[in-house]
C-alpha positions as CSV (number, residue, x, y, z in Angstrom):
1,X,0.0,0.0,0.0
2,X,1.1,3.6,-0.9
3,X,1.2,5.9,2.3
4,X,1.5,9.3,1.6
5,X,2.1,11.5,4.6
6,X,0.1,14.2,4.6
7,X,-1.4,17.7,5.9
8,X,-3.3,19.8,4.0
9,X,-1.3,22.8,4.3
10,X,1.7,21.3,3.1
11,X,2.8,20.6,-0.2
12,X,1.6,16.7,0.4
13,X,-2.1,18.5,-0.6
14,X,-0.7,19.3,-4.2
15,X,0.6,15.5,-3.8
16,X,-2.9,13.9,-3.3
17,X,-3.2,15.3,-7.2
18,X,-0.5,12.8,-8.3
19,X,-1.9,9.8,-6.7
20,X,-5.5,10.4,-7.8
21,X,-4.0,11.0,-11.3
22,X,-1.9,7.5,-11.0
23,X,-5.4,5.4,-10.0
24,X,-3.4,3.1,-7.8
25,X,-4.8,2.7,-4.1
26,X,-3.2,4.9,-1.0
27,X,-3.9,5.6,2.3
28,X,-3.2,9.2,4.2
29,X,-1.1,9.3,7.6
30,X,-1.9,12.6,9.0
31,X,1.4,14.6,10.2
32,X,0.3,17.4,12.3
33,X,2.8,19.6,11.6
34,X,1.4,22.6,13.4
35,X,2.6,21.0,16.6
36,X,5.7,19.7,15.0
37,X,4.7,16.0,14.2
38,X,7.1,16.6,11.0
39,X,10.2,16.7,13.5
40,X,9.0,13.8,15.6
41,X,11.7,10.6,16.1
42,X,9.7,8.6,14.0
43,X,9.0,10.7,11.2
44,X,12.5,12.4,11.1
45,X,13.7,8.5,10.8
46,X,11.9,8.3,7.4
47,X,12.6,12.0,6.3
48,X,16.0,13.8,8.1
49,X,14.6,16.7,6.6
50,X,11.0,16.7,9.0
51,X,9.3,18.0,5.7
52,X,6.4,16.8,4.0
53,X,5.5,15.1,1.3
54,X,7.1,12.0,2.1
55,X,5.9,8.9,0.9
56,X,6.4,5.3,1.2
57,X,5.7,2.4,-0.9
58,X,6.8,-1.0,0.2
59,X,10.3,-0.4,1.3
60,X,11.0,2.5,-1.5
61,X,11.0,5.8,0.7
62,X,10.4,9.1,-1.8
63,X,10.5,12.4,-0.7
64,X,10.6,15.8,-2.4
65,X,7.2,16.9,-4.4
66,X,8.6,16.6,-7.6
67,X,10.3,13.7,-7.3
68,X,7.2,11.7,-5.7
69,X,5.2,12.8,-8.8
70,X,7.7,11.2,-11.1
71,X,8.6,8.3,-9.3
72,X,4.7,7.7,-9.2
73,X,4.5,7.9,-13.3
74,X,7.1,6.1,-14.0
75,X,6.6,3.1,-12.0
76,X,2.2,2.9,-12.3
77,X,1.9,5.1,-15.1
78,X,4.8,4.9,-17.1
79,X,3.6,5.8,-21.5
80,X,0.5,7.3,-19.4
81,X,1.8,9.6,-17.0
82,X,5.6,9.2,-18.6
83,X,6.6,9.6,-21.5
84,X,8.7,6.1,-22.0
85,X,12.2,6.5,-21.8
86,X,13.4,6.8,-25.3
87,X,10.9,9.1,-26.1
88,X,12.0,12.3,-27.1
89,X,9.1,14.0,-25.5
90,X,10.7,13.4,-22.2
91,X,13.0,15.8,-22.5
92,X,10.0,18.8,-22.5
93,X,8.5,16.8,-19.4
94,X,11.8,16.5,-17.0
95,X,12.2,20.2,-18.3
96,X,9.1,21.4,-17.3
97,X,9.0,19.3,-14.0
98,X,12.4,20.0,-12.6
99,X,11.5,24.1,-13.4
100,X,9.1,23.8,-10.3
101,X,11.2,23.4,-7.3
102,X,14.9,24.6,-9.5
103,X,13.8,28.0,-11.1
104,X,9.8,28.3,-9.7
105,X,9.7,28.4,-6.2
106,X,13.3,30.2,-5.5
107,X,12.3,33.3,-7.9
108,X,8.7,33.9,-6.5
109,X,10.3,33.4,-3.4
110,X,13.4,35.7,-3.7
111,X,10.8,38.2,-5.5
112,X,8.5,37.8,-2.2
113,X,11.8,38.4,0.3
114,X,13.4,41.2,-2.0
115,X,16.6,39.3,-2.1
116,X,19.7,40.7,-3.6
117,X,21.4,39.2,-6.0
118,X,23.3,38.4,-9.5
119,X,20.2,36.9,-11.7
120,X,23.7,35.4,-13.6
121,X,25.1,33.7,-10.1
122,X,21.1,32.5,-9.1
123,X,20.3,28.8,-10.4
124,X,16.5,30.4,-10.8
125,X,17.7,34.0,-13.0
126,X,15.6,36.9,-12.6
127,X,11.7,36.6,-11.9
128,X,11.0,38.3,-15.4
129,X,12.5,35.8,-17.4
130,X,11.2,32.8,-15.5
131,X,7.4,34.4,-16.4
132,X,8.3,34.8,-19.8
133,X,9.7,30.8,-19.6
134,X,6.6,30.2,-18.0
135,X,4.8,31.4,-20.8
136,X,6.6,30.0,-23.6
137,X,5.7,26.4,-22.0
138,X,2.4,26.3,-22.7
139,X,1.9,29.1,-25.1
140,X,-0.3,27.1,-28.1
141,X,-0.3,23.8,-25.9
142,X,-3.1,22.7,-24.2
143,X,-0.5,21.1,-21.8
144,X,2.9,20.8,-21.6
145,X,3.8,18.0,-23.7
146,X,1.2,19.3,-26.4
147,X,-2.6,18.0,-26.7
148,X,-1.5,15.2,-24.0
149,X,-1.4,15.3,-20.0
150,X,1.1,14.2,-17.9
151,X,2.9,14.1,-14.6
152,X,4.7,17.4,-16.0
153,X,1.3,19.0,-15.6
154,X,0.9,17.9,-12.2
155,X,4.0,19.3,-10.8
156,X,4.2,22.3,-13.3
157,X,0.1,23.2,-13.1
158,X,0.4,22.3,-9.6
159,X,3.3,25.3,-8.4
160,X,1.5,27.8,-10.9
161,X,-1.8,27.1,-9.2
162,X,-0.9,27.5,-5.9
163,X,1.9,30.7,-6.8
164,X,-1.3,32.4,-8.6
165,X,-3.7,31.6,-5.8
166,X,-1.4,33.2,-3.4
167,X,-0.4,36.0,-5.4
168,X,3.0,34.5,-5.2
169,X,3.2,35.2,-9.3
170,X,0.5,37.6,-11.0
171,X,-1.8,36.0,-13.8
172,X,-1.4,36.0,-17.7
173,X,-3.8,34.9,-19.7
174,X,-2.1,31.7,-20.7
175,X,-1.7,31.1,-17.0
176,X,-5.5,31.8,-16.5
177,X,-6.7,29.5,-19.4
178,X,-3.8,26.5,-18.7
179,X,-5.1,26.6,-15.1
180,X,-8.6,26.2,-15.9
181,X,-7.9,23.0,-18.2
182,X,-6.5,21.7,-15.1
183,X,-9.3,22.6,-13.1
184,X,-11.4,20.1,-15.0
185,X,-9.2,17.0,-14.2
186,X,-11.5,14.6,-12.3
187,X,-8.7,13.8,-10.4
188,X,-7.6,17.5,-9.3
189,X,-11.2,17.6,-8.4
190,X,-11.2,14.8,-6.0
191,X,-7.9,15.3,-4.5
192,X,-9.3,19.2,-3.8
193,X,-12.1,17.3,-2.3
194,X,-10.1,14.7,0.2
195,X,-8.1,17.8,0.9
196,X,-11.4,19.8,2.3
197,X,-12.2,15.9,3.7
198,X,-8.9,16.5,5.9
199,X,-9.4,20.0,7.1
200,X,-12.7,18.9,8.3
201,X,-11.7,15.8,10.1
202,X,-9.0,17.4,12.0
203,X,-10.8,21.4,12.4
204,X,-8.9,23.3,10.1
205,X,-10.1,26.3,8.7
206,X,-10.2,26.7,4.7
């Protein structure tokens, strides 16, 4: 069985996504991580860094958001989810999926802080240029890898939903129109819906 650790104000919610998307049975173990469950013996001895997502499946530990939603595709979902490995269409979806945590969430986050720095000596560039990157993904495309969904999407779709939400990175209208297609996903529906489930259960506000 797949066990996803989970809160819903982590970026394990965004996770639920990926395994809805995969079809294969999971169960939740709630963390509570606003009274530091994350950093609990237990928990730590599974993940060093006390940080959710984590997930476990059989004996294979995963942790990392990104990396979770591609192990998940490739091993349960692999010409589905993944483009198979000699495909040449892999290159555009460990492109787009590795731009999420590398280049995404360190430029809306350095723009958030006002860091300083030499765009040329950052990993991420300047915030201007990652937009425009942004863009250029899925400018024409109804998703990333062209007419065709996949875990690229996910993790991609997934960091631009939440960055827009949370004003994190203002809209375009690509943005706008990519996010709604991904608002129809049955599966983003009903891992938005186990989310509310969750908050509910344990009294979280919205």
């Amino acid at each position: 069985m797949i066990t996803l650790y989970h809160h819903p104000y982590s970026r394990a919610a965004g996770t639920l996504w990926a395994l809805e998307e995969v079809g294969e049975p999971y169960q939740l173990a709630f963390v509570d991580i606003l009274k530091g469950g994350q950093k609990a013996p237990d928990f730590l001895a599974l993940n060093p860094m006390g940080k959710l997502p984590t997930l476990t499946d059989g004996d294979a530990v995963v942790t990392e958001a990104a990396a979770i939603c591609l192990y998940l595709a490739d091993r349960y979902a692999a010409g589905r989810l993944a483009p198979a490995l000699d495909d040449p269409k892999r290159a555009t979806y460990l492109r787009w999926s590795l731009f999420s945590p590398s280049v995404v969430e360190p430029g809306a986050l350095a723009k958030l802080s006002k860091w300083e720095f030499k765009p040329g000596q950052a990993g991420w560039g300047d915030f201007d240029s990652m937009l425009n990157a942004m863009d250029s993904a899925i400018a024409g495309r109804t998703f990333l890898l062209g007419d065709v969904f996949s875990m690229a999407d996910v993790v991609f779709g997934g960091t631009l939903r939440y960055m827009t939400q949370f004003k994190m990175i203002e809209s375009r209208p690509s943005f706008a129109a990519y996010l709604d297609r991904l608002n129809q996903r049955p599966a983003l529906q009903r891992a938005d819906a186990r989310n509310a489930a969750v908050r509910t259960e344990h009294g979280l506000s919205a």
